[in-house]
C-alpha positions in Angstrom: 22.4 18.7 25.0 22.9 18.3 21.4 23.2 14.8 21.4 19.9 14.3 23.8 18.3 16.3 21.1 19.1 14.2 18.4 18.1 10.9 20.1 15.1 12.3 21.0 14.2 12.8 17.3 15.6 9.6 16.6 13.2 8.3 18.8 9.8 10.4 17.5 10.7 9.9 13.9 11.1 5.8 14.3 7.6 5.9 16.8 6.2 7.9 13.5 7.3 5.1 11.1 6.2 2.0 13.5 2.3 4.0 14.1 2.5 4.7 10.3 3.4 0.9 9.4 0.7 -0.4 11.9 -2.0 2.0 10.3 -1.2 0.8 6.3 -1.7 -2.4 8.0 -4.7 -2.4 9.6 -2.9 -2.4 13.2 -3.8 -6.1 12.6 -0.9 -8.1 13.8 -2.8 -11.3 12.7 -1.6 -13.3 9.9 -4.3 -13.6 7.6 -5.9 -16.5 6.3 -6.2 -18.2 2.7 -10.1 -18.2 1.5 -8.7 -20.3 -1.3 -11.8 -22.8 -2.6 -10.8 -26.6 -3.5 -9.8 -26.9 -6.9 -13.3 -28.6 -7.4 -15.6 -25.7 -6.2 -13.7 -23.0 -8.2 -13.9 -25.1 -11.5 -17.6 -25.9 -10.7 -18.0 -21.6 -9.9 -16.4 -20.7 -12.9 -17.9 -23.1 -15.3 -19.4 -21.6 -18.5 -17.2 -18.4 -17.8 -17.2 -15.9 -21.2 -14.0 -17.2 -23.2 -11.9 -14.2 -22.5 -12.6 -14.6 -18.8 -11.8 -18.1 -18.9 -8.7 -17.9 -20.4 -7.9 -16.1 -17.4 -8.6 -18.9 -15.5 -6.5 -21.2 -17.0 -3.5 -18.8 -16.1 -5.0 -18.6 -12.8 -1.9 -18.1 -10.5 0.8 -17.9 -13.2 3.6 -14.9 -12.8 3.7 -14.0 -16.4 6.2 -12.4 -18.7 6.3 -10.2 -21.5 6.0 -6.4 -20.1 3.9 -4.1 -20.8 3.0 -4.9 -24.1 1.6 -8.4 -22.9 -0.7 -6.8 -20.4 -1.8 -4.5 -22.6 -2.8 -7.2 -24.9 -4.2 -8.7 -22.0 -6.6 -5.9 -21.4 -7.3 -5.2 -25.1 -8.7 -8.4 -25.1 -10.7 -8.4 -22.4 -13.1 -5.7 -23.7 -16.4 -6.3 -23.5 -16.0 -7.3 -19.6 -14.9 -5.1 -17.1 -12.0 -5.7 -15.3 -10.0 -5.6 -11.7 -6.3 -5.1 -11.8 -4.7 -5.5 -8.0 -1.5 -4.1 -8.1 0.6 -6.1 -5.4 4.2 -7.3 -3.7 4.6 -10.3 -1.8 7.0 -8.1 0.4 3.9 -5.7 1.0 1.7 -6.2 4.4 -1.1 -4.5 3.2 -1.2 -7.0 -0.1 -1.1 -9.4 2.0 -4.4 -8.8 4.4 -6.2 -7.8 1.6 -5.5 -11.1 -0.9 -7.8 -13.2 0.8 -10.6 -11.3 0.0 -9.5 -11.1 -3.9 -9.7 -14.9 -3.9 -12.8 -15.1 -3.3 -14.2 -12.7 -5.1 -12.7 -13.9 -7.9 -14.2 -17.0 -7.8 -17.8 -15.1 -6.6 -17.5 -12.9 -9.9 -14.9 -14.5 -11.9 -17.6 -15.2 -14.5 -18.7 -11.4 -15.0 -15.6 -9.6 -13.9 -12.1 -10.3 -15.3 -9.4 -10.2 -12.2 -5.5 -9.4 -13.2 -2.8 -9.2 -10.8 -0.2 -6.9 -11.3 3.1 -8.4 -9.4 4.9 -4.7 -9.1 8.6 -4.2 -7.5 9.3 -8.0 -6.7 10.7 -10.5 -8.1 9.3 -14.2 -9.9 10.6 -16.4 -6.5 9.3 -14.4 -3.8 5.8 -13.9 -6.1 5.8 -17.6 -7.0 5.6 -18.0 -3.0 3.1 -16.0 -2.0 1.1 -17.2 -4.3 1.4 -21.1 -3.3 0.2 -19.4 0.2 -2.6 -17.6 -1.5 -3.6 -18.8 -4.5 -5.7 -16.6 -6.9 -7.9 -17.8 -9.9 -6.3 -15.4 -12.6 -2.7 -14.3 -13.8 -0.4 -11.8 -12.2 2.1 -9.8 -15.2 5.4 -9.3 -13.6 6.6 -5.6 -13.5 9.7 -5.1 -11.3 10.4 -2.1 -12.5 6.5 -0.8 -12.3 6.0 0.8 -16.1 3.1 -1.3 -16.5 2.0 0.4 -12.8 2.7 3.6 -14.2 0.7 3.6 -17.4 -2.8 2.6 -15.1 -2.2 5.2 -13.2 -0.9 2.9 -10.3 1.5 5.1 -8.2 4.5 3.5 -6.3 2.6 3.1 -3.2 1.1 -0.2 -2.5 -1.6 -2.1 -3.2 -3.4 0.0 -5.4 -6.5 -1.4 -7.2 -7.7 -0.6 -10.5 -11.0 -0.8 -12.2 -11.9 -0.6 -15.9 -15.2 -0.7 -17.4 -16.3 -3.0 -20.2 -15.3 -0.8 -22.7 -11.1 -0.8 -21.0 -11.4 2.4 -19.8 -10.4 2.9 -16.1 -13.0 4.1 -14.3 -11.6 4.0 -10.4 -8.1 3.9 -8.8 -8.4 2.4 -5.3 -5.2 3.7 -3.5 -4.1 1.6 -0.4 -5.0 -2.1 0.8 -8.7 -3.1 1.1 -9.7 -4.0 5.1 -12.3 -6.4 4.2 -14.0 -7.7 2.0 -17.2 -6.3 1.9 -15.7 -2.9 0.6 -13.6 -4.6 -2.0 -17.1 -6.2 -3.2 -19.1 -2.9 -3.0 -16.4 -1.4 -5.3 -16.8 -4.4 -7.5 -20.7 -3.5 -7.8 -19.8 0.3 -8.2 -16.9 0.1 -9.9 -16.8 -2.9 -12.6 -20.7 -4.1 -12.4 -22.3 -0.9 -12.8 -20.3 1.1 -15.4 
């Protein structure tokens, strides 16, 4: 009786993590799609970009180095523009439904709103990959062991995406993957355009 017990709850508690998975994800079991533009429209969209945006640009797709300290540089330097830090895994379904619609926003806004990727709990291979797939037009900082993640207030769930204001103060912490791409873009507005 003991054992038919046990089996049972075996059997609610793996239903409970398979309805949970489905939910984070959208209960989508599509793939999604790239929304990449050719190289050709996204340098003609982001042409005459502010400087500190457009040296984002020509990172665009780059897993960077250098910790913490680099991307707080990063953001230091980006004052005077607010800013949109996606924290994402190439591992992480969620990241991966929602990443089409970061592309192309980020070409629609790339010359008013500065886009960082935050690569979090993965490594430079797997990142590098998912990237070829989905190509962004901005840098991601590596941070496998999430401090960076930490300091924005970026807990170990993912994605989680972060806005700051023009003045590199975050203003919003968007907890959870976006399900299209209309809301991401009406947190843009709220979040980055209008502070």
């Amino acid at each position: 009786m003991k054992r038919k017990l046990l089996w049972a709850a075996a059997g609610v508690a793996l239903a409970a993590v398979v309805v949970i998975g489905l939910i984070q994800a959208g209960a989508d079991t599509s793939q999604p799609k790239s929304k990449a533009s050719t190289p050709v429209d996204t340098q003609r969209a982001l042409a005459g970009a502010p400087a500190p945006l457009a040296s984002l640009h020509r990172q665009s797709n780059q897993v960077l180095g250098g910790g913490k300290d680099a991307f707080d540089a990063r953001i230091d330097s980006l004052k005077g523009h607010p800013a949109v830090v996606n924290k994402w895994a190439s591992w992480c379904g969620p990241c991966r439904f929602e990443f089409p619609a970061f592309q192309s926003l980020g070409v629609k806004y790339g010359k008013q709103v500065a886009f960082v990727g935050l690569n979090s709990g993965d490594n430079r291979s797997d990142a590098k990959k998912f990237l070829s797939q989905f190509p962004v037009t901005y840098p991601s900082y590596e941070d496998p062991d999430e401090k960076i993640a930490r300091s924005i207030r970026a807990p170990a769930n993912y994605p989680i995406t972060v806005f700051y204001d023009k003045d590199g103060k975050i203003v919003f912490v968007h907890q959870g993957g976006y399900r299209d791409e209309a809301t991401l873009e009406q947190d843009i507005r709220r979040y980055a355009l209008a502070a």
